[in-house]
C-alpha positions as CSV (number, residue, x, y, z in Angstrom):
1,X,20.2,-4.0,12.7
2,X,17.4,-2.7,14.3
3,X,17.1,-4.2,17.9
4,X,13.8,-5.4,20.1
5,X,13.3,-2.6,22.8
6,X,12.1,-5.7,24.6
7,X,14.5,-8.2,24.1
8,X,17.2,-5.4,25.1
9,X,15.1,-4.6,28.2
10,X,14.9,-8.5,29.1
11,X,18.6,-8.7,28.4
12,X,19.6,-5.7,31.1
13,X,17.1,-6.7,33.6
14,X,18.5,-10.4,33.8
15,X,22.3,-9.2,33.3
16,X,21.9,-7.3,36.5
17,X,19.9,-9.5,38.8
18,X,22.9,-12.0,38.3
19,X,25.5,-9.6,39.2
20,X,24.0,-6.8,41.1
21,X,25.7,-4.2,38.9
22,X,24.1,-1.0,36.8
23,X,23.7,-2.2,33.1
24,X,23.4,0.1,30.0
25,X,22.8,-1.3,26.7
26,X,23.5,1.0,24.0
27,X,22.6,1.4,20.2
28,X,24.9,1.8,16.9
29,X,24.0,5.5,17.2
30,X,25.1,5.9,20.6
31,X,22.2,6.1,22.2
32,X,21.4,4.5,25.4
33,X,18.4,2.0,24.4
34,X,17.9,0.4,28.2
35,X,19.3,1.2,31.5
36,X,18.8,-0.1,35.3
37,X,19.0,3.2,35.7
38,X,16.1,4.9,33.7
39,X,17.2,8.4,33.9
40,X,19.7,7.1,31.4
41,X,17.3,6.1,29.0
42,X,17.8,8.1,25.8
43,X,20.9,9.9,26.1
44,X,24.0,10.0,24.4
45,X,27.2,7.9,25.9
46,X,30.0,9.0,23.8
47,X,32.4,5.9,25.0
48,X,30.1,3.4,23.1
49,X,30.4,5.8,20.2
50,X,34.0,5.7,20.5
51,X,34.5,2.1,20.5
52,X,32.2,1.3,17.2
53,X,33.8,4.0,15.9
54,X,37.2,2.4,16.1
55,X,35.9,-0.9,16.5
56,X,37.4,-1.4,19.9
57,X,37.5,-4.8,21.7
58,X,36.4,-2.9,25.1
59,X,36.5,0.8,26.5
60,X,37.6,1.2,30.6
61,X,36.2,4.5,31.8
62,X,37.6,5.8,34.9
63,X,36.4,9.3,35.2
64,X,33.3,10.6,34.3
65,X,33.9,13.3,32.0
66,X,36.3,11.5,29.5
67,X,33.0,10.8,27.8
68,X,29.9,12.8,26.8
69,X,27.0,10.9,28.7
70,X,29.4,8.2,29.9
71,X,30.6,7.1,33.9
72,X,33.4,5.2,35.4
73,X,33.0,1.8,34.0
74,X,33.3,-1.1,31.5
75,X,32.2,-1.1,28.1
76,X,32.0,-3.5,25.6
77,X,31.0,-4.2,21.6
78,X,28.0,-7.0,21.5
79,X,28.7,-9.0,17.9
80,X,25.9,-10.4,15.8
81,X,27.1,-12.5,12.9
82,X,30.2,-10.8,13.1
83,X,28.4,-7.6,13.0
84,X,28.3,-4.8,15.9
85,X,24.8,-4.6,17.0
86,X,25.5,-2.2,19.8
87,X,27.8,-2.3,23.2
88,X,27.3,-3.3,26.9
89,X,28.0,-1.0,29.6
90,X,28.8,-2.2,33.2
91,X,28.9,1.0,35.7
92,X,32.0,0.9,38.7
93,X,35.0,1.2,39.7
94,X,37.0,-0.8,37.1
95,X,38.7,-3.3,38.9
96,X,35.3,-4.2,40.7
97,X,33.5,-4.4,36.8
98,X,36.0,-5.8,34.9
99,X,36.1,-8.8,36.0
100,X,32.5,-9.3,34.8
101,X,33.3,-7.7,31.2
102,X,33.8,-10.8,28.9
103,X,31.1,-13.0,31.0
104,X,29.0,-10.4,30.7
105,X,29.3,-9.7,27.0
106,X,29.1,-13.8,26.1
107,X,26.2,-14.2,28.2
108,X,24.8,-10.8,25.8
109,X,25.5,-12.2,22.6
110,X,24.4,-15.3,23.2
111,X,20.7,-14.1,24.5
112,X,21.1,-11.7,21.7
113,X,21.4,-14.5,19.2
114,X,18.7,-16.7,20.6
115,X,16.5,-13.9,20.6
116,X,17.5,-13.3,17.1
117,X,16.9,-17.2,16.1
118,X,13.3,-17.1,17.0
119,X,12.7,-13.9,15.5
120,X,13.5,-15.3,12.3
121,X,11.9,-18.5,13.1
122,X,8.8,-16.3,13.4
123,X,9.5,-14.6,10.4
124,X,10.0,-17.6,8.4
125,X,7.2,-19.3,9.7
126,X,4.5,-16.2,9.3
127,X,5.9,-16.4,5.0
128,X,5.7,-20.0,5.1
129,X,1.7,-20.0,6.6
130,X,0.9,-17.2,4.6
131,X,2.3,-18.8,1.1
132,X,0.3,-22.2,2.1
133,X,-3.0,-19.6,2.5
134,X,-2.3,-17.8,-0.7
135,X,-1.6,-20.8,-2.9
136,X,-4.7,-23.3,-1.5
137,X,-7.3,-20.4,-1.1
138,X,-5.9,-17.2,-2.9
139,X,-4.8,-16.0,-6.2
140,X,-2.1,-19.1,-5.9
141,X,-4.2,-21.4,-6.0
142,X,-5.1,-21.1,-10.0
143,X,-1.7,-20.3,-11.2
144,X,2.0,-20.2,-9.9
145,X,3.7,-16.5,-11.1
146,X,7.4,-16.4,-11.4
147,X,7.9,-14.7,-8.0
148,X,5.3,-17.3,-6.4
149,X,7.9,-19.9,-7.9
150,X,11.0,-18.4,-6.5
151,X,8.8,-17.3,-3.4
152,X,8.1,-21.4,-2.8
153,X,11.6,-21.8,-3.7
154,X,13.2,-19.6,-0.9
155,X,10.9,-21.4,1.2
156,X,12.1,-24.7,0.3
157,X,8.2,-25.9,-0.4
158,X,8.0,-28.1,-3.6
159,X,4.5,-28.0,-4.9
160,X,4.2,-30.2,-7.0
161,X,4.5,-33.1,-4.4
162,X,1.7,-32.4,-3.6
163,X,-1.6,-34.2,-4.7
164,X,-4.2,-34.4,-1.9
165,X,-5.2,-32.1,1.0
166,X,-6.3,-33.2,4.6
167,X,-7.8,-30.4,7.2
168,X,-7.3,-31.8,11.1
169,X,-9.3,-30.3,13.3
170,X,-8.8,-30.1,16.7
171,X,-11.9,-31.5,18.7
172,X,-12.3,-29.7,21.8
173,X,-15.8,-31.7,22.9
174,X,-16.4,-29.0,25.5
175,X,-13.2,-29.2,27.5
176,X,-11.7,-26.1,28.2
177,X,-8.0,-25.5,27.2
178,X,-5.8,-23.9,29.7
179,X,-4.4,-21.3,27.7
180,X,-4.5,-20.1,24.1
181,X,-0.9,-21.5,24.2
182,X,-1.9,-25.1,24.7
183,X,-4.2,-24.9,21.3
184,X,-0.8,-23.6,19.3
185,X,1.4,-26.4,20.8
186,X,-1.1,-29.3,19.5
187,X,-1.6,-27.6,16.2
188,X,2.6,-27.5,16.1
189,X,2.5,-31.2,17.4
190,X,0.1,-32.3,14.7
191,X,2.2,-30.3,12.5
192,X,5.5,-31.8,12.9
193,X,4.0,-35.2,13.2
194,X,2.4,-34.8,9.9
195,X,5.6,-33.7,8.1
196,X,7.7,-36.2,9.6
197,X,5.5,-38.9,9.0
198,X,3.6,-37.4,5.1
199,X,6.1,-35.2,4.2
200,X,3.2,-32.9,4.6
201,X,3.4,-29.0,4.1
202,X,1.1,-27.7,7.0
203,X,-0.3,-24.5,8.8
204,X,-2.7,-24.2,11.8
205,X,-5.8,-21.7,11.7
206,X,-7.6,-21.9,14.9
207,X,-8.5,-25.1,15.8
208,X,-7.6,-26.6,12.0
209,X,-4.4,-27.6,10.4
210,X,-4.2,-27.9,6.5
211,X,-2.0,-29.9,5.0
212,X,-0.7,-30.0,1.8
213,X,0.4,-33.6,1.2
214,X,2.0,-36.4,-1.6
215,X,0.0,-38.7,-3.3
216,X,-0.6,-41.8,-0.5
217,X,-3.0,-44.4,-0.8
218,X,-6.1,-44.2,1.2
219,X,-4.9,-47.0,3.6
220,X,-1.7,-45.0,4.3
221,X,-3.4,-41.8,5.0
222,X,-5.8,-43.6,7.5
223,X,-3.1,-45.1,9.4
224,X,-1.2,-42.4,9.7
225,X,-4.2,-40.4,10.9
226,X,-5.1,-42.9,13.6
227,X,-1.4,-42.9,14.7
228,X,-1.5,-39.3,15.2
229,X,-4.8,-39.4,17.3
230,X,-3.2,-41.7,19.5
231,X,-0.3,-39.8,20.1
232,X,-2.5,-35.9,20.4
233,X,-4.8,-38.8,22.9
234,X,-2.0,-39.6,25.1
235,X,-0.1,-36.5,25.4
236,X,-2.8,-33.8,25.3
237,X,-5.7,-35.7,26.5
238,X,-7.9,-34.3,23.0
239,X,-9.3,-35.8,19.9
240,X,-8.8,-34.9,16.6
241,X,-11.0,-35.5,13.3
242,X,-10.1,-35.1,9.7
243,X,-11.3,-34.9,6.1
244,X,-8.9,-36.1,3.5
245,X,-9.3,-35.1,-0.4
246,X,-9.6,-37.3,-2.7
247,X,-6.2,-37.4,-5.8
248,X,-6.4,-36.0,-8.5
249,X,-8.4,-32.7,-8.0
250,X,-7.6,-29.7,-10.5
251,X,-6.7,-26.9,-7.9
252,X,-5.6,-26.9,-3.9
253,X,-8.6,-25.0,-3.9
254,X,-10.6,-28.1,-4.7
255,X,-8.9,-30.5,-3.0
256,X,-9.9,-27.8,0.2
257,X,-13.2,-28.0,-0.3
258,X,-13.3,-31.8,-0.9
259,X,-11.6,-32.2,2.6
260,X,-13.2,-29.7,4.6
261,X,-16.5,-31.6,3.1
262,X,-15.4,-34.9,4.5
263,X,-14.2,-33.6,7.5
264,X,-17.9,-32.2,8.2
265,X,-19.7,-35.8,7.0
266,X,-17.0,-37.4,9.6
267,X,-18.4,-35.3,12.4
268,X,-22.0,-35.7,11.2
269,X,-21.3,-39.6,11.2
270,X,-19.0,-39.6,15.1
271,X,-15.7,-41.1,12.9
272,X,-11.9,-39.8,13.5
273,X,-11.1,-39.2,9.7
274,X,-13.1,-39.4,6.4
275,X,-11.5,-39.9,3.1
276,X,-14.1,-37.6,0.1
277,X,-13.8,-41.0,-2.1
278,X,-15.3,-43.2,0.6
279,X,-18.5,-40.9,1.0
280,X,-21.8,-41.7,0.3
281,X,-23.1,-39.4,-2.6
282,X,-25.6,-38.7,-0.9
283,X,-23.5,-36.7,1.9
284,X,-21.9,-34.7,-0.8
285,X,-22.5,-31.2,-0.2
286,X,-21.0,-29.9,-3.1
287,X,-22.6,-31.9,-5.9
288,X,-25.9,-33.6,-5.0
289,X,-28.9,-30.7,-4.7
290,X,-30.7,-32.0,-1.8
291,X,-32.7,-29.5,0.0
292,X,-32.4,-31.6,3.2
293,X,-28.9,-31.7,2.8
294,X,-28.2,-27.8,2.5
295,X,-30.4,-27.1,5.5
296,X,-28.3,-29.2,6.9
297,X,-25.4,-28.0,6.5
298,X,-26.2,-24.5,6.9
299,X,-27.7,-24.8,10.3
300,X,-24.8,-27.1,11.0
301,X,-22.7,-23.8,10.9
302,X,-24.6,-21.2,12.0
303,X,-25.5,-23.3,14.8
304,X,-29.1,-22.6,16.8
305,X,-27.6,-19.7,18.1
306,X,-27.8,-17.3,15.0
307,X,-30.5,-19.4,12.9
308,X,-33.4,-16.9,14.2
309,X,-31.5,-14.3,12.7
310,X,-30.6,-16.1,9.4
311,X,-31.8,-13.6,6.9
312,X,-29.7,-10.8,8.6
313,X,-26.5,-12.9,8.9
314,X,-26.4,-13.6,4.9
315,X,-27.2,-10.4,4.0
316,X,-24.6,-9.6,6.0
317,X,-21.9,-12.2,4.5
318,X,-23.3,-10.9,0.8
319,X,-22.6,-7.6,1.6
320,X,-18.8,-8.6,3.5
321,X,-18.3,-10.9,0.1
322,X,-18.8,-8.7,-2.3
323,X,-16.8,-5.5,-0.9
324,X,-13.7,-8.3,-0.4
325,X,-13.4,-7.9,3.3
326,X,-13.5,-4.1,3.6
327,X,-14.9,-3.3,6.8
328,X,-15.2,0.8,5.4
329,X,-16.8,-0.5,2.4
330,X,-19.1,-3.0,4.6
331,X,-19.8,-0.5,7.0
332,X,-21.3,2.0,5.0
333,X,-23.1,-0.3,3.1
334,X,-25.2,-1.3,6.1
335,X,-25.1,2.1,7.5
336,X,-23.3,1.1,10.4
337,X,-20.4,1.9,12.6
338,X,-16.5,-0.1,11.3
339,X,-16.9,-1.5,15.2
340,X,-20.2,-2.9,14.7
341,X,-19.0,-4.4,11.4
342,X,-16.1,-5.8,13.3
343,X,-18.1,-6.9,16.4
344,X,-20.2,-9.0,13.8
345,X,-17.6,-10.7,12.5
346,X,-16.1,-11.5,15.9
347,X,-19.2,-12.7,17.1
348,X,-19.7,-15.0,13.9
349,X,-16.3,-16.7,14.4
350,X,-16.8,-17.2,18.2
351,X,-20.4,-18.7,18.2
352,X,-19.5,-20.8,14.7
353,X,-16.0,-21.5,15.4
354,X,-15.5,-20.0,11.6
355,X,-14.1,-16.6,11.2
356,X,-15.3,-15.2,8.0
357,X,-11.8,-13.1,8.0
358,X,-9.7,-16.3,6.8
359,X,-9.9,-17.8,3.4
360,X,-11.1,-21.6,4.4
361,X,-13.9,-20.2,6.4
362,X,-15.1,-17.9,3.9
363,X,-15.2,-20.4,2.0
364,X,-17.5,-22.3,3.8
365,X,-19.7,-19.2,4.2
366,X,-19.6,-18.4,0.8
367,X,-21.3,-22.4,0.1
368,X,-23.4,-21.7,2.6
369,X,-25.1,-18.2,0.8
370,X,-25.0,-20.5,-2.4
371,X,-27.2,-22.9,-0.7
372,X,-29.2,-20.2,0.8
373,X,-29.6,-18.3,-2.5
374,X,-31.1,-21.7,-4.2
375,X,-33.2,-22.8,-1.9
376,X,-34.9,-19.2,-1.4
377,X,-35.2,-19.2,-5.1
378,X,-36.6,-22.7,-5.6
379,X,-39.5,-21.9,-2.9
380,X,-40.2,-18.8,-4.5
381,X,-41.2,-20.7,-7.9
């Protein structure tokens, strides 16, 4: 098992502020991966080989040549699901040290195994995101493969609960947030709400959380939504809004669209949550053709920041569409520099609050251009 350099280094530093004792933490190969003192960094200690070689309980040095790279002290294997993940070293005379061995190796294991819980927290939850992504926006979203199946097995996420789509969006109304952290810690609290409360299957993306979720009735969807405003109200002092789906849409990749659409008329109109059945048609972006509408909307995302420059920015997005993404492609396309291709982007998702590098906002991009194109081809007729 291949070991955090960090966690190990966190791990030492704390061990030895508590007992005011040299610590060495040492690999399965022998090598020494931290050390309070650093000029041990990187060597060879031939007592830690000895004891996962013989799977000893704990190794007392007294001189310091009985081991190649080793000194007079305790030594001890650290277990990880019953697996040696590498040993702790305490430097001293051995009657001073030993009396810290076992504490010392407990207090290892069980930082070790906290360390390794959220590591696979992460891991699970970066698959679990990335599936939701794939299967509302990607090549999911059409048709489940057999390893998609087992994929969303593993992941204990039944799809086919699922019949409507909400996107929550986090409405900052020009307070500042203390730290990026603060923004991840609603989106989680929406998150958990939403699942507790929906059954919902949910990931954040900036200031948005999707969520994939059952087949509820309008009315249950509502108050659910206001409950969960009241509660983000209270404890984070922010607002949220939301477009919900309507049932019965043919993809996840609909049901998207549908919601971010009434999440959009819901800001245009000042209300917490919009449900896409209870819009007017006439604020239907995706089906009515009103010009008015589609200027709308566009400068609605480009904001007046980037609308002088409208032309550019599309043929820039035509351009990023069509090469999938590929800044090299992108980039020599418009004869510029990958950084300048990348600064563009950057500066598109910080002044629209949509970067063009995740699925749902290039979605929203991509109906923009649409828009674009049929308008510039219905005034030039």
């Amino acid at each position: 098992m291949n070991l955090s350099k960090d966690n190990v280094h966190q791990i030492v530093t704390q061990i030895a502020a508590l007992i005011h004792q040299n610590i060495n933490f040492i690999g399965t190969d022998g090598i020494i991966i931290d050390s309070t003192d650093p000029a041990r960094i990187g060597t060879v200690h031939g007592g830690a080989l000895h004891i996962i070689q013989n799977n000893l309980k704990d190794l007392v040095i007294e001189r310091n040549d009985e081991y190649e790279g080793a000194v007079n002290g305790i030594n001890l294997p650290i277990l990880l699901n019953n697996e040696i993940v590498g040993v702790i070293g305490i430097t001293g005379q051995s009657q001073v040290v030993s009396n810290y061995g076992q504490i010392v190796k407990r207090m290892t294991e069980i930082m070790l195994a906290e360390n390794y819980r959220k590591d696979q927290e992460m891991i699970y939850q970066k698959a679990h995101d990335s599936f939701l992504e794939e299967y509302i926006f990607g090549r999911l979203s059409d048709t489940m493969t057999e390893q998609s199946a087992r994929q969303a097995e593993l992941l204990q996420i039944d799809v086919s609960r699922f019949r409507r789509l909400a996107v929550v969006e986090i409405d900052l109304k020009g307070k500042e947030v203390e730290e990026k952290e603060q923004l991840v810690q609603i989106g989680q609290t929406v998150i958990n709400l939403l699942h507790n409360r929906l059954q919902a299957e949910s990931y954040q993306s900036g200031l948005k959380v999707i969520s994939l979720l059952p087949e509820y009735t309008d009315p249950e969807l509502l108050q659910a939504m206001a409950d969960l405003q009241e509660v983000i109200e209270r404890k984070y002092g922010f607002s949220l809004q939301a477009g919900i789906s309507s049932p019965g849409c043919q993809t996840p990749r609909d049901a998207y669209i549908r919601a971010e659409t009434a999440l959009m008329t819901a800001s245009r109109q000042k209300k917490s949550v919009c449900v896409y059945d209870e819009l007017d048609p006439l604020h239907l972006l995706m089906q009515i053709p009103d010009k008015n509408e589609k200027k709308a909307f566009i400068r609605q995302l480009f904001t007046d920041d980037l609308m002088p420059d409208l032309d550019e920015w599309m043929q820039f997005l035509r351009i990023y569409i069509a090469e999938n993404g590929s800044l090299t492609a992108v980039a020599q396309k418009l004869n510029l520099h990958k950084n300048s291709v990348q600064y563009r982007l950057r500066k598109l998702a910080e002044t629209t609050g949509q970067d063009p590098r995740s699925y749902h906002a290039l979605f929203l991009y991509q109906l923009a251009l649409e828009f674009y194109d049929e308008m510039r081809l219905e005034s030039s007729r």
